[in-house]
TIVO-238859 format. One record per residue: x, y, z of N, C-alpha, C in turn; residue in one letter; residue number from 1. Coordinates in steps of 0.2 Angstrom, whole numbers, plus 5000, padded with zeros to 4 digits. Layout:
// TIVO-238859
n.px|n.py|n.pz|ca.px|ca.py|ca.pz|c.px|c.py|c.pz|code|pos
X|Y|Z|X|Y|Z|X|Y|Z|A|NUM
...
// end
This chain:
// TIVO-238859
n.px|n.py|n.pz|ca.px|ca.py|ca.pz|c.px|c.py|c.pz|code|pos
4889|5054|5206|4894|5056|5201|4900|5052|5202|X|1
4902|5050|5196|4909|5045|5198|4915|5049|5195|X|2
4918|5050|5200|4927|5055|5198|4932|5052|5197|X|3
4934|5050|5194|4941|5046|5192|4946|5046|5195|X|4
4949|5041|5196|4954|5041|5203|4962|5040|5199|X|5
4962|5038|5193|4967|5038|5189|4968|5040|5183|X|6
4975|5040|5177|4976|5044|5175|4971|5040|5167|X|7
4970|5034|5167|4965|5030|5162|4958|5030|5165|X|8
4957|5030|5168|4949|5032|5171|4948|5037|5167|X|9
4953|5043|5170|4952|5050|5168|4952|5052|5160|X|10
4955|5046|5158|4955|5048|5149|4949|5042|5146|X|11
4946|5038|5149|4942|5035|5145|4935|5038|5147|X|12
4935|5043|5152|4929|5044|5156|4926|5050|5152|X|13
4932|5054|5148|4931|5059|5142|4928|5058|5136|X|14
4930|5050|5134|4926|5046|5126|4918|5045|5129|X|15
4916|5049|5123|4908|5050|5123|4907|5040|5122|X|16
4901|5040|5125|4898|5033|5126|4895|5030|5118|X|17
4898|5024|5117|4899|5022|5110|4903|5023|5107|X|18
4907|5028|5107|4914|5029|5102|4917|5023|5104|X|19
4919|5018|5109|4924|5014|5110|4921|5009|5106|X|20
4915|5008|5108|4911|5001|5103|4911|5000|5095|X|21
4911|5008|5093|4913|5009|5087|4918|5010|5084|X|22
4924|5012|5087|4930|5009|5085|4931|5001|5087|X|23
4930|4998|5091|4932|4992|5091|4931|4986|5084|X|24
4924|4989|5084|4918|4986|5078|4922|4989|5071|X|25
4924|4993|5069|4930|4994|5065|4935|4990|5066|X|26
4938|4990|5069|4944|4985|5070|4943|4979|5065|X|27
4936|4976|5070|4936|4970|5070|4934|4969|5061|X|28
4931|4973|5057|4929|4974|5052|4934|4975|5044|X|29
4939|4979|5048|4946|4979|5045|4949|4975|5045|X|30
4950|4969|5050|4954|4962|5052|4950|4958|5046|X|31
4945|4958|5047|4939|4952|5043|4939|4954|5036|X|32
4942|4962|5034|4940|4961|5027|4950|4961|5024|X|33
4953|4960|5029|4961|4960|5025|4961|4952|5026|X|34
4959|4947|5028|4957|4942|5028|4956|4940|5022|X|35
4948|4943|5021|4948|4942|5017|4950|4943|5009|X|36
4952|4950|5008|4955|4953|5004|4964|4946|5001|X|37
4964|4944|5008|4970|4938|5007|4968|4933|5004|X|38
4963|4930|5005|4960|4923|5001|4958|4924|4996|X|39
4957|4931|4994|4956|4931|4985|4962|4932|4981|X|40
4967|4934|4986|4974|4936|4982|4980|4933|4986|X|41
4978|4926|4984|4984|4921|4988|4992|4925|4986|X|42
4993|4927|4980|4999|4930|4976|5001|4935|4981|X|43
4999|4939|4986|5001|4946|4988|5005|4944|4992|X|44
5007|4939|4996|5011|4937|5002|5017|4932|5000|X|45
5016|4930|4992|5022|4928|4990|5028|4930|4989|X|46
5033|4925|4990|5041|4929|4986|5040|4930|4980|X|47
5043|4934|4978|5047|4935|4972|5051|4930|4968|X|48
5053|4930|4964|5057|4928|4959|5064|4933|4959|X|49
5068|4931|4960|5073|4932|4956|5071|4943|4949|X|50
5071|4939|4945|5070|4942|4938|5062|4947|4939|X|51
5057|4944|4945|5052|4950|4946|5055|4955|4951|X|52
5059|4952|4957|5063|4957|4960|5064|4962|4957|X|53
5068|4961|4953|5074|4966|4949|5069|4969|4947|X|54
5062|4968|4943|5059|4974|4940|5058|4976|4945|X|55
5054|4975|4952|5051|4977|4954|5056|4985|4959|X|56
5061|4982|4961|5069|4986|4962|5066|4990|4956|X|57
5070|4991|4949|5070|4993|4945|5063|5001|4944|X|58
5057|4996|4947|5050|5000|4948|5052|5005|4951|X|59
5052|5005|4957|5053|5008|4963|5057|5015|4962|X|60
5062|5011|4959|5068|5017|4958|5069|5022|4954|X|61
5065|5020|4948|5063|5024|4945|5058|5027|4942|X|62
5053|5024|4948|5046|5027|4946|5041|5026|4940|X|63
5041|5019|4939|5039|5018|4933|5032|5012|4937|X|64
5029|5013|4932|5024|5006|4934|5023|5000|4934|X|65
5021|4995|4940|5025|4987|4940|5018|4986|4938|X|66
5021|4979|4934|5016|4977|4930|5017|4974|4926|X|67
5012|4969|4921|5013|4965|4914|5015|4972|4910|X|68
5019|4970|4904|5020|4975|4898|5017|4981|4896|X|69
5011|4976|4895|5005|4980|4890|5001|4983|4897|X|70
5002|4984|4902|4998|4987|4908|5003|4992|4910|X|71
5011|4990|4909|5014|4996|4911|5015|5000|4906|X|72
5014|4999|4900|5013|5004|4894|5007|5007|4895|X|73
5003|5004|4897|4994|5008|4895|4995|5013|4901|X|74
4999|5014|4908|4999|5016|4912|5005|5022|4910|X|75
5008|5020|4907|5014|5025|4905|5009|5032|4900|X|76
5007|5029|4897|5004|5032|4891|4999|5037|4893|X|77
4996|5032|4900|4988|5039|4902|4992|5043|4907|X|78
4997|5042|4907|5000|5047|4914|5004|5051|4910|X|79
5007|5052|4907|5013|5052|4905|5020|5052|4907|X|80
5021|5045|4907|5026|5043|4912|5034|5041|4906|X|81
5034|5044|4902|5040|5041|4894|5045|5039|4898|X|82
5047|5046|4903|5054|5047|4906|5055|5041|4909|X|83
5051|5038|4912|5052|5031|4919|5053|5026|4914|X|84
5053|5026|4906|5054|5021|4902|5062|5019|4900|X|85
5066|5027|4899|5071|5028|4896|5079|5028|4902|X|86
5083|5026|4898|5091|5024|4902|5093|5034|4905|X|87
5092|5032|4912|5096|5041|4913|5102|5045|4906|X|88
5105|5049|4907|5107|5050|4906|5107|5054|4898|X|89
5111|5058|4894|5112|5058|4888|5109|5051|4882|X|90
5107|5052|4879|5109|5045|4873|5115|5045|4870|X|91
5118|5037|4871|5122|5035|4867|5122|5036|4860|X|92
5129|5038|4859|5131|5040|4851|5132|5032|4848|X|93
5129|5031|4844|5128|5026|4838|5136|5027|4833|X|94
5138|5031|4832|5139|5032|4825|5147|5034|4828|X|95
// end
């Protein structure tokens, strides 16, 4: 019988045999698929623009959903998001 003479002996010697291989192999499997998840979306590691910033700030802030027009409209409408569309506040008096 092997008795563990230190304080990591004594903590890996409590992981059942295979859990370590199986997490590794996970690892390796999640590195391999954000990879590749990257090479189909060269777009996600890019800057910004100026004028997408601001929406995206603007997003953020108030909770509204980033996206082309007609996507953050079709998004506002199934959720019912109106309020993320409209200026805080009271409405301006017109008249």
């Amino acid at each position: 019988m092997h008795i563990p003479t230190n304080k990591l002996s004594l903590q890996v010697s409590k992981i059942p045999e295979g859990v370590l291989l199986i997490e590794l192999l996970l690892i390796f499997a999640m590195a391999s698929l954000d990879r590749a998840v990257l090479g189909r979306f060269p777009w996600v590691n890019e800057a910004e623009d100026e004028e997408g910033l601001h929406d995206l700030r603007v997003s953020v802030n108030k909770g509204r959903p980033f996206g082309t027009m007609g996507w953050t409209e079709h998004m506002v409408e199934r959720f019912g998001l109106g309020l993320t569309l409209r200026d805080r506040g009271r409405p301006k008096n017109n008249g």
